[in-house]
C-alpha positions in Angstrom: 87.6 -32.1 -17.8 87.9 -31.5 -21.8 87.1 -28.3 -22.6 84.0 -27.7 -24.9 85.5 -27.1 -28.7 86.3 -23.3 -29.7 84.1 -23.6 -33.0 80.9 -24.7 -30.8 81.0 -22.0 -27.8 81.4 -19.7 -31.0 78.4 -21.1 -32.7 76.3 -21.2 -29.5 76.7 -18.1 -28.2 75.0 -16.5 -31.4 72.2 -18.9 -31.5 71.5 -18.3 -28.0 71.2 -14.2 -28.3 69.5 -14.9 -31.2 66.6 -17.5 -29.2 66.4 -15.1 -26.2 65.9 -12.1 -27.9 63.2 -14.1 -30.5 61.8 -14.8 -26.7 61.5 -11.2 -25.5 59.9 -9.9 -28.8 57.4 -12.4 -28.5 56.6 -11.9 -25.3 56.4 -7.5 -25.8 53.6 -8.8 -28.8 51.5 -11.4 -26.1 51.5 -8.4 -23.6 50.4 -5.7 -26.1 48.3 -7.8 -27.6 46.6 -8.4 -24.2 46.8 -4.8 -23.3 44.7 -3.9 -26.5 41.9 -6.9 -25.2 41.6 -5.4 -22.2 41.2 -1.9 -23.6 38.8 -2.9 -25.8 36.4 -4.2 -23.4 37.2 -1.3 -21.2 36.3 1.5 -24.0 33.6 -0.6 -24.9 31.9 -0.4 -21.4 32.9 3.0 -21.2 31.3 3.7 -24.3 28.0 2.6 -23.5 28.2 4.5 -20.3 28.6 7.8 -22.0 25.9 7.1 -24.6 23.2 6.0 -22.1 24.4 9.1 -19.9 24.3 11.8 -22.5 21.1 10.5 -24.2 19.4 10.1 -20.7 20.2 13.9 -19.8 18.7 14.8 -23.4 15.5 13.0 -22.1 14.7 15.3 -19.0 15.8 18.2 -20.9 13.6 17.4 -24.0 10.7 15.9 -21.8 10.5 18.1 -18.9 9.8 15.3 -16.6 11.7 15.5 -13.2 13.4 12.8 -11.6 11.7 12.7 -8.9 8.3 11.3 -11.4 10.7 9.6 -13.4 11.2 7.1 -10.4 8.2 7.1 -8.4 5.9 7.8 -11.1 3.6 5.4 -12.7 2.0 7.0 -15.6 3.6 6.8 -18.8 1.8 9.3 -21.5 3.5 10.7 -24.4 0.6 13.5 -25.8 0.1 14.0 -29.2 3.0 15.4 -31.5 0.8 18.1 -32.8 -1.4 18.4 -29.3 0.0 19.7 -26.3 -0.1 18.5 -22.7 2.8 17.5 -20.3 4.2 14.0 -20.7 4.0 12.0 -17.8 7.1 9.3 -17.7 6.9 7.3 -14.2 9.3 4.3 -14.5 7.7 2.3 -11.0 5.2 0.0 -12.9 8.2 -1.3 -15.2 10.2 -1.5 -13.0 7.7 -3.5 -10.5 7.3 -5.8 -13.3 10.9 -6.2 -14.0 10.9 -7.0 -10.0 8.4 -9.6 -10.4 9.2 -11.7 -13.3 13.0 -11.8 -12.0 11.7 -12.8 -8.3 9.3 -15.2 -9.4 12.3 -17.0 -12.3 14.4 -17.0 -8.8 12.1 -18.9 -6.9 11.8 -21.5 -9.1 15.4 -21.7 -10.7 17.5 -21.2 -7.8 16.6 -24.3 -5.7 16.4 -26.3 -8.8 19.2 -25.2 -10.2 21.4 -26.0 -6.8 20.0 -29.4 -6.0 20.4 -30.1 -9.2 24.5 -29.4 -8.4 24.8 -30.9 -5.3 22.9 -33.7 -6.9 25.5 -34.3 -10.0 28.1 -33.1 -8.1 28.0 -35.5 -4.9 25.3 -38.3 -5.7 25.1 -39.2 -9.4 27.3 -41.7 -11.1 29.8 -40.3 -13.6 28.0 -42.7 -16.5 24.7 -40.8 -15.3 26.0 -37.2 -15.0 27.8 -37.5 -18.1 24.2 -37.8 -19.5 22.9 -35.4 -17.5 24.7 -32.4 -17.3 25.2 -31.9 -21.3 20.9 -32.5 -21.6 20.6 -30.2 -18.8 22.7 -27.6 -20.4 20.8 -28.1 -23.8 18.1 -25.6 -22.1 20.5 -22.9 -22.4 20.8 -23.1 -26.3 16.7 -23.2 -26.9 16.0 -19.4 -28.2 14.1 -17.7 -25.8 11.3 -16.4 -27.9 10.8 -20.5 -28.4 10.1 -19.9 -24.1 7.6 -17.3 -25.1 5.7 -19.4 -27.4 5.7 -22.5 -25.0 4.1 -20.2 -21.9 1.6 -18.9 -24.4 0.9 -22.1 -26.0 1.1 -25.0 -22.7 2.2 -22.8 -19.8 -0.8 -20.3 -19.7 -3.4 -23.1 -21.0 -2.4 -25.3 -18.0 -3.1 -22.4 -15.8 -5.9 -21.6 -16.9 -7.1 -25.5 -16.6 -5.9 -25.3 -13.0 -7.3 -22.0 -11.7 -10.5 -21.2 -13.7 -12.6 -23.9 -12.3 -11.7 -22.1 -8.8 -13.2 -19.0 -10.3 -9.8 -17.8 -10.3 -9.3 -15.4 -13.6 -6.0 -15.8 -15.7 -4.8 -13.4 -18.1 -3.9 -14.4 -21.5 -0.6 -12.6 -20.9 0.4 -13.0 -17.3 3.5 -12.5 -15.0 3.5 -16.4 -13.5 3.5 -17.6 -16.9 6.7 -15.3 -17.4 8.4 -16.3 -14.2 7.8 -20.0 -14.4 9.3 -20.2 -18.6 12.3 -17.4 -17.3 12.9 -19.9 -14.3 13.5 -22.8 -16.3 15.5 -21.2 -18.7 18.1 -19.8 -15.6 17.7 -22.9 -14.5 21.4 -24.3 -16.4 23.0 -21.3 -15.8 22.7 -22.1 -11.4 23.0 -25.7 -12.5 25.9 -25.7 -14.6 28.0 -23.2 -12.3 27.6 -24.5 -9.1 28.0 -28.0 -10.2 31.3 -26.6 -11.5 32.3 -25.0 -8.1 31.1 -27.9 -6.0 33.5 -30.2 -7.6 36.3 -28.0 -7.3 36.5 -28.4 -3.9 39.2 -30.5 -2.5 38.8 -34.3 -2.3 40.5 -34.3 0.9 37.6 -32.1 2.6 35.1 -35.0 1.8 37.5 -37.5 2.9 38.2 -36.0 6.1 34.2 -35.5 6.7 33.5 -39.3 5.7 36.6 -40.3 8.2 34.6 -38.5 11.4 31.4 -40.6 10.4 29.8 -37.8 8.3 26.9 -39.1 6.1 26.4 -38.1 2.4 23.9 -35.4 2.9 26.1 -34.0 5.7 29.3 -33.8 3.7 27.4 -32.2 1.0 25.5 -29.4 2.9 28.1 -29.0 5.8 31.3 -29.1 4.0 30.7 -28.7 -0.3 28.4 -26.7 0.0 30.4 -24.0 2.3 33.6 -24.3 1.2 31.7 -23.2 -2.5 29.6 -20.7 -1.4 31.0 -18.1 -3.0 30.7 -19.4 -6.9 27.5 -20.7 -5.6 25.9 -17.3 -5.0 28.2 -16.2 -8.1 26.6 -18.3 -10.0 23.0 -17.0 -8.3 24.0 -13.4 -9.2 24.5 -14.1 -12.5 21.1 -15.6 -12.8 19.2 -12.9 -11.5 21.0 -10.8 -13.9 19.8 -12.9 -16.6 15.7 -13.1 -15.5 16.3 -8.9 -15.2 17.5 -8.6 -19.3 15.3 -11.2 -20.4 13.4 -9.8 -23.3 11.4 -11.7 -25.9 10.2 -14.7 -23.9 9.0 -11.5 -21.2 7.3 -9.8 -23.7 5.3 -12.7 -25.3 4.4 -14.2 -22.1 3.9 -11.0 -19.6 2.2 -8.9 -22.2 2.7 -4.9 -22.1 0.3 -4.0 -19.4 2.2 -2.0 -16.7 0.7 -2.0 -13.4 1.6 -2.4 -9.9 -0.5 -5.2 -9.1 0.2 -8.2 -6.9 -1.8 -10.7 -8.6 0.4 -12.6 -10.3 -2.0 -13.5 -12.7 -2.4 -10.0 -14.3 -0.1 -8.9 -17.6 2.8 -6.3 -16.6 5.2 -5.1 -18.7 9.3 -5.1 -18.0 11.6 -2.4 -18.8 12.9 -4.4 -21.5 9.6 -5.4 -22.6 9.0 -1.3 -23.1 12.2 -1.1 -25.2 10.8 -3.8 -27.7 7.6 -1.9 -27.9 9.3 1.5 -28.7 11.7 0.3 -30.8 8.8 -1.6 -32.4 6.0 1.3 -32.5 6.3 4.7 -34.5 8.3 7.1 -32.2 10.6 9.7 -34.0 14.1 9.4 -33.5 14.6 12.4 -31.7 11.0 12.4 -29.8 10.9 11.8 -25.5 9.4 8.8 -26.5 12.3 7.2 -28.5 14.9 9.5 -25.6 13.0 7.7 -23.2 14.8 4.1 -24.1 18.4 5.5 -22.8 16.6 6.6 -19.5 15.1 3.3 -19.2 18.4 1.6 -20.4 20.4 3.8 -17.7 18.3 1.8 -15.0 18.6 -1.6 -16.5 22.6 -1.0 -16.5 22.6 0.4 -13.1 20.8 -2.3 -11.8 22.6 -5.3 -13.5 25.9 -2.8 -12.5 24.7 -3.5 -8.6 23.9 -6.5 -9.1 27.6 -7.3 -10.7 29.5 -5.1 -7.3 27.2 -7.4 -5.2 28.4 -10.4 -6.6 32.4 -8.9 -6.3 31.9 -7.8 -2.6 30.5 -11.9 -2.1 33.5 -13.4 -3.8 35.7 -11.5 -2.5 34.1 -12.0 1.3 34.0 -15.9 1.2 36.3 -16.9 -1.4 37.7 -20.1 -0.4 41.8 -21.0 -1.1 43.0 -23.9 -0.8 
């Protein structure tokens, strides 16, 4: 065997330390760079944590409302700057509202949304579903105030066309309006998602389903469906989280009537819906009313918080490897 030539294993060996240690700095700058991402979003939710918190204490203190009003209490009253009177903050009725538009969106978007998947993941033609899926997902980018104009302007007019010659009463602001234009919007985010998890699942699960005489809908709600439960109900998490923040399209189709009625035909008004109004109204900057945003904000994040742990505990309960 000839040996490799002096003047090369000398010019190597240099260009070699040279490469690897080129390697190692660049990999030190990926990792802190990543470090620094991940710290950033950290601080960041850490940050809005401490400002809700501190600005929610400075609420009660300011307000003299006790928790025990704030969360079963129904009465929202904010006396006159220059009169006196106790203010009454109950956070029920927005919360009730909050409930009901995000139930209601559910109902409709959540079935849709998954037939819809199963539909484009297991029965459409690729020509078709390439057509499909991208107009589908076009709902996502339509503004949602453009959703609040359409329930005042076709959603709410159809109602009324429907149910007034029942003698049934419909609001001009109402919370079916609201849930049927929040459902539709949701409606690509379950789509989309699921779609995406149902065809992740193997090929060979079908196969084997088909090979035991399986039909179509049985492979697709005995054996997709299943094995993608988990970023199924992910993607159903994430949903309801959406229809709970949902703001302008809320506040031009529910109104800003809070009550704990279960006509869905009356106007109620959402915790985010109150924001708007505050932030829109006259309220001092250091007033209870304007404090009472980060007290109303605290229970928005805690609720979209629990609804975020829910959706960990269920992927992490019936993740599927394969």
């Amino acid at each position: 065997m000839n040996a490799m030539p002096r003047d090369t294993v000398a010019t190597t060996g240099p260009l070699w330390a040279k490469r690897s240690g080129l390697q190692r700095l660049e990999g030190r700058a990926v990792s802190i760079f990543l470090v620094i991402c991940t710290l950033v979003t950290a601080l960041t939710t850490l940050g809005i944590v401490i400002v809700l918190g501190t600005e929610t204490v400075r609420f009660f203190q300011v307000s003299h409302v006790g928790i025990g009003e704030f969360l079963v209490g129904h009465e929202i009253e904010f006396p006159n700057r220059a009169g006196g009177g106790p203010i009454h903050f109950g956070i029920l009725a927005l919360v009730w509202g909050t409930f009901v538009i995000a139930a209601g969106a559910c109902v409709i978007a959540l079935p849709i949304g998954l037939l819809s998947a199963i539909y484009l993941s297991e029965y459409a033609p690729r020509r078709l579903r390439a057509v499909l899926k991208p107009a589908l997902e076009l709902l996502a980018g339509v503004p949602t105030i453009v959703y609040g104009y359409l329930a005042l302007m076709m959603v709410t007019p159809a109602l009324r066309a429907l149910l007034t010659p029942l003698g049934v009463h419909v609001d001009t602001f109402n919370a079916l309006s609201a849930c049927i234009v929040v459902g539709v919007m949701i409606i690509p985010m379950v789509s989309s998602l699921s779609e995406d998890v149902l065809s992740a699942v193997p090929r060979g699960l079908r196969e084997a389903a088909y090979g035991l005489g399986a039909t179509k809908f049985e492979v697709s709600t005995k054996i997709v469906l299943p094995a993608g439960l988990s970023g199924v109900v992910a993607s159903f998490i994430l949903a309801i989280s959406r229809a709970v923040g949902e703001t302008m399209a809320v506040v031009l189709a529910a109104g800003r009537q809070p009550n704990l009625s279960l006509n869905p035909l009356k106007s109620v008004e959402t915790m985010t819906a109150y924001i708007v109004a505050v932030i829109g109204g006259e309220a001092a900057p250091e007033s209870p009313e304007a404090l009472s945003l980060f007290a109303v904000g605290m229970v928005l994040f805690g609720f979209t918080l629990m609804l975020n742990i829910v959706s960990g505990l269920v992927l992490k309960r019936y993740r599927e490897v394969y």
